[in-house]
SERO-444509 format. One record per residue (C-alpha): residue in three letters; x, y, z. Coordinates in nm, 3 decimals, always signed. Layout:
// residues N
NODE type      c1      c2      c3
NODE  ALA       X       Y       Z
...
END
This chain:
// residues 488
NODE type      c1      c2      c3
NODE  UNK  +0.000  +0.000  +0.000
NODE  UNK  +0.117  +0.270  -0.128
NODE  UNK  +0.201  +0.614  +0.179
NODE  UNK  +0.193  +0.870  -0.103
NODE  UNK  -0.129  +1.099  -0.035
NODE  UNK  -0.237  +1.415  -0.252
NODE  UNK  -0.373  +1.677  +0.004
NODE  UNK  -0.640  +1.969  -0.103
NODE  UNK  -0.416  +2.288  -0.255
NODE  UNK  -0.095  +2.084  -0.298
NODE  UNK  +0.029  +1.994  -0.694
NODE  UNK  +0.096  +1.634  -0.709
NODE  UNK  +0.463  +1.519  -0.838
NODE  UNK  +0.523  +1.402  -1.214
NODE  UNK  +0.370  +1.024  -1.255
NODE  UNK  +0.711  +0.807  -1.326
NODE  UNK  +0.756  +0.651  -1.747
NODE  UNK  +0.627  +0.325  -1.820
NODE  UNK  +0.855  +0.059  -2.016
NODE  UNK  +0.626  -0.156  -2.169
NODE  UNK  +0.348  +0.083  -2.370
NODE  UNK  +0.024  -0.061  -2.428
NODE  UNK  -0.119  -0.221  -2.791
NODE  UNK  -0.420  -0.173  -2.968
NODE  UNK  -0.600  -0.511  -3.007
NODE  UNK  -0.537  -0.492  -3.458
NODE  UNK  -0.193  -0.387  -3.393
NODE  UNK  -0.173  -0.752  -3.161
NODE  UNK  -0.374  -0.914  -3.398
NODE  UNK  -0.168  -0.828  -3.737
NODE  UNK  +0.147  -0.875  -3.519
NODE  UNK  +0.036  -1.264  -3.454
NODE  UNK  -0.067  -1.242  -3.837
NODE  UNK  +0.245  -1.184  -3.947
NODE  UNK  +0.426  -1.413  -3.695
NODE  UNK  +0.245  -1.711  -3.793
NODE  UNK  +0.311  -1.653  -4.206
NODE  UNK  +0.657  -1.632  -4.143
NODE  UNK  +0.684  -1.899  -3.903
NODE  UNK  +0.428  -2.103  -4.102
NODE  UNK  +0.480  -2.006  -4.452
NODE  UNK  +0.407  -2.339  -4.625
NODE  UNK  +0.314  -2.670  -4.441
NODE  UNK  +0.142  -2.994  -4.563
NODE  UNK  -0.147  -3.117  -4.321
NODE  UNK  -0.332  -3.461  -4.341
NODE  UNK  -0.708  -3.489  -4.256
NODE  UNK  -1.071  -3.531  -4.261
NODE  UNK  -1.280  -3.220  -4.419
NODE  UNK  -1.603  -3.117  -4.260
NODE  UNK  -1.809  -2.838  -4.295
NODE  UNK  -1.779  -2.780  -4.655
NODE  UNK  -1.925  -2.436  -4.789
NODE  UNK  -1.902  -2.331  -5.108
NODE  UNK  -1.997  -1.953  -5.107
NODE  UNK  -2.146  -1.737  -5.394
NODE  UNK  -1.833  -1.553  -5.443
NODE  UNK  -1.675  -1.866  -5.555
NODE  UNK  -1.448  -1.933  -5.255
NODE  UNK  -1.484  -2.250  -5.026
NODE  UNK  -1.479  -2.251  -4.649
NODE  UNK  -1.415  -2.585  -4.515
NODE  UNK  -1.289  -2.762  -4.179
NODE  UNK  -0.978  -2.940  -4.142
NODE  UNK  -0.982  -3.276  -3.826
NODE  UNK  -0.815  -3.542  -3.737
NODE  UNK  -0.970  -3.745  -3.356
NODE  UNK  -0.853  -3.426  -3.139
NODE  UNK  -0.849  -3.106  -3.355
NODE  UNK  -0.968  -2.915  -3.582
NODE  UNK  -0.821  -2.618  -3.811
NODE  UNK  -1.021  -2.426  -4.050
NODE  UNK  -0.950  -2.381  -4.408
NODE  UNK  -1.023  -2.139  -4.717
NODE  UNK  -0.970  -2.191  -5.061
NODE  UNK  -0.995  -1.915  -5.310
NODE  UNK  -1.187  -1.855  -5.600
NODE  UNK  -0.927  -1.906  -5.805
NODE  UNK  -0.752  -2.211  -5.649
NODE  UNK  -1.055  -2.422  -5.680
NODE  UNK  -1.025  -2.586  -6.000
NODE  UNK  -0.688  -2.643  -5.990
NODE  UNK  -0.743  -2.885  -5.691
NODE  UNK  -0.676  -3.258  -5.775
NODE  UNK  -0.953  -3.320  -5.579
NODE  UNK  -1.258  -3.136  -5.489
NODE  UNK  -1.381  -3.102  -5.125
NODE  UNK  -1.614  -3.309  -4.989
NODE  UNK  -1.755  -3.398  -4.638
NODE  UNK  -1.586  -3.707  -4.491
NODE  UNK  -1.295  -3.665  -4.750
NODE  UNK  -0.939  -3.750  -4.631
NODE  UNK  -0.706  -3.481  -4.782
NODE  UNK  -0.368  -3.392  -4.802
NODE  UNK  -0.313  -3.022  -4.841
NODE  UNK  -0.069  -2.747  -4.915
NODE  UNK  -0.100  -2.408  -4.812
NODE  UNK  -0.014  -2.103  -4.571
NODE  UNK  -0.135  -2.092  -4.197
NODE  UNK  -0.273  -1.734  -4.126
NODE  UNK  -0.484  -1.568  -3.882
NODE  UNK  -0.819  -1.384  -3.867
NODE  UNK  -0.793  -1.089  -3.716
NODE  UNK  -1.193  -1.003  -3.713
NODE  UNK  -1.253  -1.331  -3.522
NODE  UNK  -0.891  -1.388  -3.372
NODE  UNK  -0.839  -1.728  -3.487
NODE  UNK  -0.629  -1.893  -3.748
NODE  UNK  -0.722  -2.077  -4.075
NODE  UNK  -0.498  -2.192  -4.351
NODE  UNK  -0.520  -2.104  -4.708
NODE  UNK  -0.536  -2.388  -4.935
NODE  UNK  -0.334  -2.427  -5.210
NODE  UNK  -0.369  -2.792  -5.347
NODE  UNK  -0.556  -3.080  -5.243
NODE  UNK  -0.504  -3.448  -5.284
NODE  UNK  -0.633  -3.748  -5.158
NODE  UNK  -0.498  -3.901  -4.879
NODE  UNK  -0.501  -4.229  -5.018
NODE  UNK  -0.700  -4.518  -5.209
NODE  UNK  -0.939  -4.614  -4.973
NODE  UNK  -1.012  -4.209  -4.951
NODE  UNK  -1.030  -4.222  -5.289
NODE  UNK  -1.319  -4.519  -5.366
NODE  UNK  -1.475  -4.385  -5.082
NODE  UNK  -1.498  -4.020  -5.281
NODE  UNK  -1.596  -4.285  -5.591
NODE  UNK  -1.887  -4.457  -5.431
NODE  UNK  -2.043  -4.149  -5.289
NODE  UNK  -2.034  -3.981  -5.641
NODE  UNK  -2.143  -4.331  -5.799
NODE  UNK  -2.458  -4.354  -5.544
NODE  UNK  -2.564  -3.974  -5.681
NODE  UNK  -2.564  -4.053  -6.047
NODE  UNK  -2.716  -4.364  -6.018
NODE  UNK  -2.996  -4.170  -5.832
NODE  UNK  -3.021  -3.970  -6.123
NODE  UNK  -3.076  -4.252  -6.357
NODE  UNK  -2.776  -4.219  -6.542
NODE  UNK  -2.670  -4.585  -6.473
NODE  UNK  -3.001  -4.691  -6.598
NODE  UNK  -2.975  -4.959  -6.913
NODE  UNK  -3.258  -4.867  -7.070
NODE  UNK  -3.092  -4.518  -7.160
NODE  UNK  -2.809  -4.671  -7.304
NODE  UNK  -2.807  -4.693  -7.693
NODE  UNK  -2.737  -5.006  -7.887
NODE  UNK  -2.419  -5.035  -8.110
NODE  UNK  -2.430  -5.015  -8.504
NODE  UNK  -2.353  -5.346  -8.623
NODE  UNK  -2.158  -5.254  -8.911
NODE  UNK  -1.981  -4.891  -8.848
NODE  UNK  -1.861  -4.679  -9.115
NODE  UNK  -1.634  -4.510  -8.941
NODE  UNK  -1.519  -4.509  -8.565
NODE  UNK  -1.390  -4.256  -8.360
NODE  UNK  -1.137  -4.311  -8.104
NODE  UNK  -1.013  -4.096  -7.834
NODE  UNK  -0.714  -4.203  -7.685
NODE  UNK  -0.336  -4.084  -7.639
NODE  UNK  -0.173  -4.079  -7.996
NODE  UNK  +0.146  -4.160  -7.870
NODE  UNK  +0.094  -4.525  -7.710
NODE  UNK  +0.069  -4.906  -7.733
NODE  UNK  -0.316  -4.867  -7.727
NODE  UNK  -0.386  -4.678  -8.036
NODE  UNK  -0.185  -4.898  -8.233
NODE  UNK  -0.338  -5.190  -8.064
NODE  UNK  -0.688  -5.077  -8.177
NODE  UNK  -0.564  -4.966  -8.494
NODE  UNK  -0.412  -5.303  -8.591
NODE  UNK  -0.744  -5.529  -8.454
NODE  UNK  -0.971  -5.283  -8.660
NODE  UNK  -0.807  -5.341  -8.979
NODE  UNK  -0.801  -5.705  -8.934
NODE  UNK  -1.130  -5.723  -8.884
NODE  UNK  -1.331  -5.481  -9.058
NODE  UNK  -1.178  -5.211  -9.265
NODE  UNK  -1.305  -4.924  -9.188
NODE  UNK  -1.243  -4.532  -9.120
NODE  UNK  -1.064  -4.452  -8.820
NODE  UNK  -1.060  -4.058  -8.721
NODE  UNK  -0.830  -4.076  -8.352
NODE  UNK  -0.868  -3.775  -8.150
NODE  UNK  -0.570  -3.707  -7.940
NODE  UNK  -0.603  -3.659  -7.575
NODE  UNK  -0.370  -3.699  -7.258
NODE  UNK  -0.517  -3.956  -7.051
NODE  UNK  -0.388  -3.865  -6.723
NODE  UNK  -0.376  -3.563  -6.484
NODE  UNK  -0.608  -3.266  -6.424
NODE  UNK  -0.635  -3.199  -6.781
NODE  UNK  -0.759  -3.517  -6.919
NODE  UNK  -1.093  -3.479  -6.786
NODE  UNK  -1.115  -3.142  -6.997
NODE  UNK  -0.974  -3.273  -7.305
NODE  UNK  -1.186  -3.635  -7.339
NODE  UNK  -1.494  -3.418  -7.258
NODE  UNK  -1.370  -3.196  -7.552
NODE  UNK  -1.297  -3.465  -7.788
NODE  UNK  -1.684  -3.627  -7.713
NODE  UNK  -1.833  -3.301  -7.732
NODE  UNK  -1.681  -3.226  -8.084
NODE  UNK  -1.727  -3.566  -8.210
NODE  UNK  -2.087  -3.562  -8.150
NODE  UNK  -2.099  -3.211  -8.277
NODE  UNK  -1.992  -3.333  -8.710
NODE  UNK  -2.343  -3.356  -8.903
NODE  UNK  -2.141  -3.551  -9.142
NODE  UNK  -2.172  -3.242  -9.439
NODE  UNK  -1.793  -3.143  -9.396
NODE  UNK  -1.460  -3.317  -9.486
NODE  UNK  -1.457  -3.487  -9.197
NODE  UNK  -1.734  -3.762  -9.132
NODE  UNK  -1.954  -3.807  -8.848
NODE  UNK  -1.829  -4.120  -8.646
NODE  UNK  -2.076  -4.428  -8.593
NODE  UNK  -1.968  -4.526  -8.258
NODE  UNK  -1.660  -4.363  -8.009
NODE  UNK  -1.411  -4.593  -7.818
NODE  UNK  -1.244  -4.378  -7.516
NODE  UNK  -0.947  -4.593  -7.438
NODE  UNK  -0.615  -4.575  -7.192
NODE  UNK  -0.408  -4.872  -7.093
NODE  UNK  -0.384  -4.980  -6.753
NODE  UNK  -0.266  -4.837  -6.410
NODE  UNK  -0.336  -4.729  -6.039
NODE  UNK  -0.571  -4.580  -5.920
NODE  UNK  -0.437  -4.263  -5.913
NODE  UNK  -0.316  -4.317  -6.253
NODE  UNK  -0.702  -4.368  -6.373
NODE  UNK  -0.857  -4.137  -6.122
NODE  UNK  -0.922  -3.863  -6.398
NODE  UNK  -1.191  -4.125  -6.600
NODE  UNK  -1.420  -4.084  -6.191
NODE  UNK  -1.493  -3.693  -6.340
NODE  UNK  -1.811  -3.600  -6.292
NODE  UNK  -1.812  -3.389  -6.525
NODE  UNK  -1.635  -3.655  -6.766
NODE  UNK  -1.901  -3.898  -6.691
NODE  UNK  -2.217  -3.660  -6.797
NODE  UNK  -2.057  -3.564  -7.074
NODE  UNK  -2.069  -3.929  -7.138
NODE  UNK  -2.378  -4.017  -7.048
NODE  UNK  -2.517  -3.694  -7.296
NODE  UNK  -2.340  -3.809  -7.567
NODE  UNK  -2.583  -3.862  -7.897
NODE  UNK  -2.318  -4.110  -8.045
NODE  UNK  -2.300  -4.464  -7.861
NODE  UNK  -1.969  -4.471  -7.667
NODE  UNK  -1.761  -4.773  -7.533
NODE  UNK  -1.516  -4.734  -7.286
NODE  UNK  -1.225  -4.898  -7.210
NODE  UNK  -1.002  -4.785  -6.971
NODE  UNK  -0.722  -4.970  -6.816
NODE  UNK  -0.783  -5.342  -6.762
NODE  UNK  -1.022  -5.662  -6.693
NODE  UNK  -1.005  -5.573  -6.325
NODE  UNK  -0.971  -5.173  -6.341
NODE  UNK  -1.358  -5.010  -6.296
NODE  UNK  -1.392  -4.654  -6.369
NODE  UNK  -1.687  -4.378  -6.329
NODE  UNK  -1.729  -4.370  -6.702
NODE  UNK  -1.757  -4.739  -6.804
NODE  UNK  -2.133  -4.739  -6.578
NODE  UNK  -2.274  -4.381  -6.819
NODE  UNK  -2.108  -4.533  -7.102
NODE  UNK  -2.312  -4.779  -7.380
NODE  UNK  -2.084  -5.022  -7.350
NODE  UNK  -1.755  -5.121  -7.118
NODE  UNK  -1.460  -5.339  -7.281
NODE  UNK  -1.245  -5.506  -7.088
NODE  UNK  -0.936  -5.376  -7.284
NODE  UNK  -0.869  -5.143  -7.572
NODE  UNK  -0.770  -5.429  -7.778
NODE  UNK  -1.143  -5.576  -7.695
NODE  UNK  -1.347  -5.218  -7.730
NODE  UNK  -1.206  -5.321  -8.099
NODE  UNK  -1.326  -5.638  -8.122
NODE  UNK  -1.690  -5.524  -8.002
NODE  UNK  -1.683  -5.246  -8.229
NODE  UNK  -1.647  -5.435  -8.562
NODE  UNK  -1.763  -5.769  -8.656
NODE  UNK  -1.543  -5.999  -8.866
NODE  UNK  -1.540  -5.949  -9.224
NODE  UNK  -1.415  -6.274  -9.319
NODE  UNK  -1.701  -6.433  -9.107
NODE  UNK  -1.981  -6.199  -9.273
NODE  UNK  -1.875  -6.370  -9.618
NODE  UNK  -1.884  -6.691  -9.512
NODE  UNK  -2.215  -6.659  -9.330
NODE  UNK  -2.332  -6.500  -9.662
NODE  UNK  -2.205  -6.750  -9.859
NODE  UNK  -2.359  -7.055  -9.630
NODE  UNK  -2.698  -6.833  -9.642
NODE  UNK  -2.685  -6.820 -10.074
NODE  UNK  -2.622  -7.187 -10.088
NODE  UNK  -2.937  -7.254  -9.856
NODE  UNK  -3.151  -7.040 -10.016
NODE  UNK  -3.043  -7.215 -10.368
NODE  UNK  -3.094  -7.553 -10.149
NODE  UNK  -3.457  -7.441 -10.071
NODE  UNK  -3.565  -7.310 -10.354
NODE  UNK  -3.443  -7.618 -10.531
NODE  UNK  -3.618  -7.851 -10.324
NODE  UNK  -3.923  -7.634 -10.310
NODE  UNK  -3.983  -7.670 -10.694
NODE  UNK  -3.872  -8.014 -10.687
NODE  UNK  -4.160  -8.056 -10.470
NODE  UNK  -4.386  -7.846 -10.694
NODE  UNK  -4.339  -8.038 -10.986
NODE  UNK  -4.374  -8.384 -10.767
NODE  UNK  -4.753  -8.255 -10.692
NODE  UNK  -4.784  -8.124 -10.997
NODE  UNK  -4.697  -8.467 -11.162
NODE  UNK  -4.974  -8.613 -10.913
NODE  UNK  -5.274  -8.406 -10.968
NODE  UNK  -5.225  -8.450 -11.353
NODE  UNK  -5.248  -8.835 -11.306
NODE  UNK  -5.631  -8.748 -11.159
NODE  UNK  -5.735  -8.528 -11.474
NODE  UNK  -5.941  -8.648 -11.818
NODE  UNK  -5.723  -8.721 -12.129
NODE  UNK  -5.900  -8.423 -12.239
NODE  UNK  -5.866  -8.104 -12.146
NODE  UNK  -6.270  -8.025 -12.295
NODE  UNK  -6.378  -8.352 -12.080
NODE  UNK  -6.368  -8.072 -11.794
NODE  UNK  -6.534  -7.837 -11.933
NODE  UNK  -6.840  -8.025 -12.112
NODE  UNK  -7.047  -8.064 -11.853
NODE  UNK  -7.037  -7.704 -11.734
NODE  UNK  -7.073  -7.563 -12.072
NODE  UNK  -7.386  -7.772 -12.125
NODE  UNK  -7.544  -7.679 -11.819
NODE  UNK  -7.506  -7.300 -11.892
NODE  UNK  -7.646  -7.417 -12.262
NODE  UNK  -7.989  -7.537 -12.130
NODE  UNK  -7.980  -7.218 -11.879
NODE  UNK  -7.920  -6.960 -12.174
NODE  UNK  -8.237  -7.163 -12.354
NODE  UNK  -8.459  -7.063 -12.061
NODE  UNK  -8.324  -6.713 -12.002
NODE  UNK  -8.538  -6.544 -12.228
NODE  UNK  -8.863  -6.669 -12.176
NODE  UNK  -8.793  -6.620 -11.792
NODE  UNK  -8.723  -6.235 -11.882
NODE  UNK  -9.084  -6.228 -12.071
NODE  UNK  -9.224  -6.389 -11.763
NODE  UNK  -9.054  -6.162 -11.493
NODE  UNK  -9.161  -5.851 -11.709
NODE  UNK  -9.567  -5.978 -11.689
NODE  UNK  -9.556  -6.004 -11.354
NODE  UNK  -9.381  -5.653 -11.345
NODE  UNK  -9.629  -5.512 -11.549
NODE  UNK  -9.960  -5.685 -11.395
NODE  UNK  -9.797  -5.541 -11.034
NODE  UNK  -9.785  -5.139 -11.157
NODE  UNK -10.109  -5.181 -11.365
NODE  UNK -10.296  -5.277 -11.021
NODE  UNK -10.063  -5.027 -10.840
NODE  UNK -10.147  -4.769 -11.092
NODE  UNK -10.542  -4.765 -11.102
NODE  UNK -10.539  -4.614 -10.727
NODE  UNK -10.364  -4.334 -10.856
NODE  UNK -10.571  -4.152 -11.103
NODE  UNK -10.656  -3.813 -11.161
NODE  UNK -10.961  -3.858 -10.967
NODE  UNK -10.723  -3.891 -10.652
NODE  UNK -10.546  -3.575 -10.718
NODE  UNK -10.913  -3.389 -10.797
NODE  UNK -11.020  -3.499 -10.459
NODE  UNK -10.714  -3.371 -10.298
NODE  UNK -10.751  -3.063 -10.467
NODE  UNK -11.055  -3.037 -10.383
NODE  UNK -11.031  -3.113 -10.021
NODE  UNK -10.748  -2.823 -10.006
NODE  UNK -11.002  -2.593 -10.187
NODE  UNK -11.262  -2.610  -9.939
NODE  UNK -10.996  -2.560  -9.694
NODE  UNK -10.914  -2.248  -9.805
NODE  UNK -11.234  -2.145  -9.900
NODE  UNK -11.338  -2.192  -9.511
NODE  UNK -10.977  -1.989  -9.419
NODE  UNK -11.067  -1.730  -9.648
NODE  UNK -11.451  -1.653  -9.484
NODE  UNK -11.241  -1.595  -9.173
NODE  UNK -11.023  -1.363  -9.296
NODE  UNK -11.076  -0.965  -9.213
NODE  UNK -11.169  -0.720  -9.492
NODE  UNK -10.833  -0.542  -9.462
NODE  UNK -10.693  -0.914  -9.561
NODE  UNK -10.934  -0.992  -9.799
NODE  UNK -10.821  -0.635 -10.018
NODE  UNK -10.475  -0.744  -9.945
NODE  UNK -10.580  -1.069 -10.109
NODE  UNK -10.780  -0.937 -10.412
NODE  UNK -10.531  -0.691 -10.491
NODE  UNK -10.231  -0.947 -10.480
NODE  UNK -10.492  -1.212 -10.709
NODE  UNK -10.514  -0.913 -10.960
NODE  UNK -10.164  -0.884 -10.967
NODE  UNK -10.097  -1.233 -11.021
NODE  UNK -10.375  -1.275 -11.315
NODE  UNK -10.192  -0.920 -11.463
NODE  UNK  -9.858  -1.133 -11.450
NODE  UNK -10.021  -1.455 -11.607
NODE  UNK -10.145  -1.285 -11.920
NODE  UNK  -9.804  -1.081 -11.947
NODE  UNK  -9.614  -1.409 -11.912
NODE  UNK  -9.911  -1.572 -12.149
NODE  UNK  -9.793  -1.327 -12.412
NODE  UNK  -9.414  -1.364 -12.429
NODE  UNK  -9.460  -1.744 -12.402
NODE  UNK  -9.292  -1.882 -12.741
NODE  UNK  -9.509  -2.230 -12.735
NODE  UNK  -9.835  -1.974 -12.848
NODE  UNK  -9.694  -1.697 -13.108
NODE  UNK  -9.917  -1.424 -13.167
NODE  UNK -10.026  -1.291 -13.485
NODE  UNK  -9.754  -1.176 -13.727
NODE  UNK  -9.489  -1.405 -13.537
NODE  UNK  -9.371  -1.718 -13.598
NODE  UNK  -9.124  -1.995 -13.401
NODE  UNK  -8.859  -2.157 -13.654
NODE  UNK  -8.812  -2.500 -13.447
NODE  UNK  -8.562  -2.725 -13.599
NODE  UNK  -8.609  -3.161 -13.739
NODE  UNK  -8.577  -3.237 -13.358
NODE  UNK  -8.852  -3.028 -13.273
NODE  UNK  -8.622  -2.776 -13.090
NODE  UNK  -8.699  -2.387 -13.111
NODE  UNK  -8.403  -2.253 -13.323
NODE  UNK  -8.322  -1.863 -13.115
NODE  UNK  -8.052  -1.757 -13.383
NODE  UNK  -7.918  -1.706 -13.699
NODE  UNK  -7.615  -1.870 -13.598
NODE  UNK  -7.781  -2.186 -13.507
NODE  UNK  -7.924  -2.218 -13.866
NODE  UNK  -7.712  -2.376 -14.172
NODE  UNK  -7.801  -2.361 -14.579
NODE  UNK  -8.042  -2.657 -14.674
NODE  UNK  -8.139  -2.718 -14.324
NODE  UNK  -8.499  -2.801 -14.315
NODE  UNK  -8.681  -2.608 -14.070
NODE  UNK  -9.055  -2.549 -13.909
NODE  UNK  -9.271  -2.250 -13.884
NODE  UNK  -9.484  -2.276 -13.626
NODE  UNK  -9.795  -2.011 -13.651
NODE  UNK -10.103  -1.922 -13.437
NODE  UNK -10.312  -2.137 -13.642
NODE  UNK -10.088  -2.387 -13.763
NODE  UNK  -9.716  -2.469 -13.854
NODE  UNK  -9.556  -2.490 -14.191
NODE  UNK  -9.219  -2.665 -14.358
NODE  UNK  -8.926  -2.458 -14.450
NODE  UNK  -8.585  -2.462 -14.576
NODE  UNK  -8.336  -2.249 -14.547
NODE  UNK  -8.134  -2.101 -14.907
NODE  UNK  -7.851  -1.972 -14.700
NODE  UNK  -7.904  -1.587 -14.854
NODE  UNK  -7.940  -1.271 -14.676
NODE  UNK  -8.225  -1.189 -14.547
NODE  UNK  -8.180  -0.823 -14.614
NODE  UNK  -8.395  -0.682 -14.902
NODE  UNK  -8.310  -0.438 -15.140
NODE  UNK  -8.428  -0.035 -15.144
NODE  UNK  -8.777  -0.053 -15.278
NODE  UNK  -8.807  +0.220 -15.603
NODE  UNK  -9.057  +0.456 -15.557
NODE  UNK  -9.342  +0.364 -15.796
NODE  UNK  -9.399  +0.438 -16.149
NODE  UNK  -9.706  +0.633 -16.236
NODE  UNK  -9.726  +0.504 -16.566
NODE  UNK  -9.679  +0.144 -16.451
NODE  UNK  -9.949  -0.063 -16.353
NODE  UNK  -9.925  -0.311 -16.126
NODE  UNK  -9.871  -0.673 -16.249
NODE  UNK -10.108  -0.943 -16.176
NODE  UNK  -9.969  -1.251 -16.011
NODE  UNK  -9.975  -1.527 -16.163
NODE  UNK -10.274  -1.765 -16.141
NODE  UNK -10.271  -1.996 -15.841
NODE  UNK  -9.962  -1.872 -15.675
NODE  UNK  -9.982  -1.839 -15.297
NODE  UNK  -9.805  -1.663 -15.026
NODE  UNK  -9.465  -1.754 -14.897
NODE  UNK  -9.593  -1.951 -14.567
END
């Protein structure tokens, strides 16, 4: 306890320098930063990610354990597809990065720089879990798969150029079946041969087959064998969709018998080894020709026996038929005699009874029917008409006068009854002739008159008269002859 005391109107003495100053919590915190990059600057850690969480920006924010810590973890935007694996939940890693702090939350992460998996079983384990999604998804399904041409044109193979396998494939093709081979180089291991198979698929199945370059029938994807590590680029998803989307049929055969990869369960069909995507492929020429061959000589076989057989039957039923060929034909020739002898008295027959039939029929409809109904309708419309109002009877006389006007103006321009000074020319059919044009020379013709109708023929002059003179006074007229007649 301290004895120094400050009493009222004294000035206190000057307050002795401290040694050690005091920090501002950043200035701590960026001091710790900086301790741990330098002391840290690059370390490889081994364990279990949890927590993964990919953010919009791009970057992911993970957790780092093993059984008794934990570390957090970033990886940037632009790390993240450069990572030979990608983070996933009960993943065992191996990474490569930076430990740093957090200032804001005063705790320290480590910035990821690569990632790798810790080992095979971390690996199948990443394998299965992606395997169980897509086969979820129905990618796995058979019935999606397409079926293989049987006789490809040309095949399209995507493979290293610069290995045992192309040259294996190359060599079982052209033993087989000769056909066009268009090889798409690729590198078929590391981060980039995920990028460049999906690239070779993707262009393949983009030819329409109009260019230089034909469209492929069917695509092998091939790579000898090796680890797992070696093959782990053929587990891409995004290899394995591209796959599966593929309009050409794909076979895939990658690594050996034993080796499995992601893409031979989207693919349409999985070889065991290049050498036997080949084989599936293409058939065997030489067998085709001999199968054709065996087929031509059975077909000659059959049809052989077939008319042998013919003419066997043939031979038969003769052996069963008349000497001669009229024997056949007698009988049924005479029948249709004695039918043809009866036919037309039968038709004289059938037309009596026709004729008896619409003579009854006819005698209950005779004009006394129709009179009657007439009649009955009459009445009828006598009775309506008493009804009817004298406004509606005017109506009705007025409209009767109109019609009896129109009957005797229609009576009058009927051509069946010319009036006086006309006459209807009607031709040798009895048709009225309306023209000139209808009318040739020497045609004979008929006048038809009000009281009567006369023959004619026509002279084929004109019709048009001369300019009559204007009389003589000193000329009398001249008698006509002595029983000549008019022209009509």
């Amino acid at each position: 306890m301290s004895d120094d005391y400050i009493f009222e109107g004294e000035t206190p003495a000057e307050a002795p320098r401290d040694n050690n100053p005091p920090l501002s919590i950043s200035d701590l915190s960026f001091a710790l930063k900086r301790t741990l990059e330098d002391r840290f600057g690059h370390v490889r850690l081994r364990g279990e990610i949890s927590k993964v969480n990919r953010h919009a920006s791009g970057h992911v924010y993970l957790t780092l354990k093993d059984d008794k810590s934990a570390l957090d973890g970033v990886v940037w935007k632009g790390a993240v597809r450069g990572l030979g694996v990608q983070p996933e939940t009960g993943l065992e890693v191996i990474v490569t990065g930076k430990i740093t702090s957090y200032p804001a939350r005063s705790s320290y992460q480590i910035v990821i720089e690569s990632m790798e998996a810790a080992g095979a079983g971390a690996l199948l384990a990443q394998l299965e879990r992606l395997k169980t999604r897509l086969r979820e998804e129905g990618l796995f399904d058979p019935a999606r798969k397409q079926p293989l041409p049987a006789f490809p044109a040309t095949i399209g193979v995507i493979t290293s150029p610069t290995g045992a396998v192309i040259r294996d494939i190359l060599h079982r093709i052209a033993d087989r079946w000769p056909c066009r081979v268009l090889v798409w180089p690729v590198v078929v291991q590391g981060d980039a041969a995920p990028g460049q198979v999906s690239a070779a698929i993707r262009g393949f199945d983009a030819l329409d087959g109009s260019g230089p370059v034909p469209r492929p029938d069917l695509l092998i994807v091939a790579r000898g064998g090796g680890s797992v590590e070696d093959l782990w680029c053929f587990n891409d998803e995004g290899l394995a969709r591209t796959v599966a989307a593929a309009r050409i049929p794909i076979i895939s055969a990658v690594g050996h018998e034993t080796d499995t990869t992601l893409i031979d369960f989207v693919s349409d069909r999985r070889a065991p080894t290049p050498t036997g995507a080949a084989e599936i492929a293409t058939p065997v020429l030489a067998e085709l020709r001999f199968a054709v061959a065996d087929l031509d000589q059975r077909l000659n076989r059959a049809a052989t026996r077939g008319l042998q057989d013919r003419r066997t039957r043939l031979m038969a039923v003769a052996r069963g038929l008349p000497a001669r060929p009229d024997d056949l034909t007698a009988l049924a020739q005479q029948r249709l005699d004695h039918a043809a002898s009866r036919l037309g008295a039968a038709l004289h027959r059938n037309a009596a009874v026709h004729e008896r039939r619409l003579a009854a029929l006819g005698g209950r409809f005779g004009r006394g029917l129709l009179d009657r109904a007439v009649e009955r309708r009459a009445d009828r419309l006598a009775a309506t008409a008493t009804r009817l109002s004298p406004p509606m009877r005017r109506r009705l006389d007025r409209a009767e006068d109109r019609l009896t006007g129109l009957a005797r103006a229609l009576n009058s321009l009927n051509p069946l009854t010319p009036k006086p000074g006309f006459a209807r020319i009607d031709d040798a059919e009895g048709r009225m002739i309306a023209s000139a044009a209808a009318l040739s020379p020497g045609q004979a013709v008929r006048l038809v008159f009000p009281d009567g109708a006369r023959g004619a023929r026509i002279d084929g002059a004109d019709a048009a008269a001369p300019a009559a003179s204007p009389p003589s006074r000193t000329a009398k007229p001249r008698a006509a002859p002595p029983g000549q007649g008019d022209l009509f």
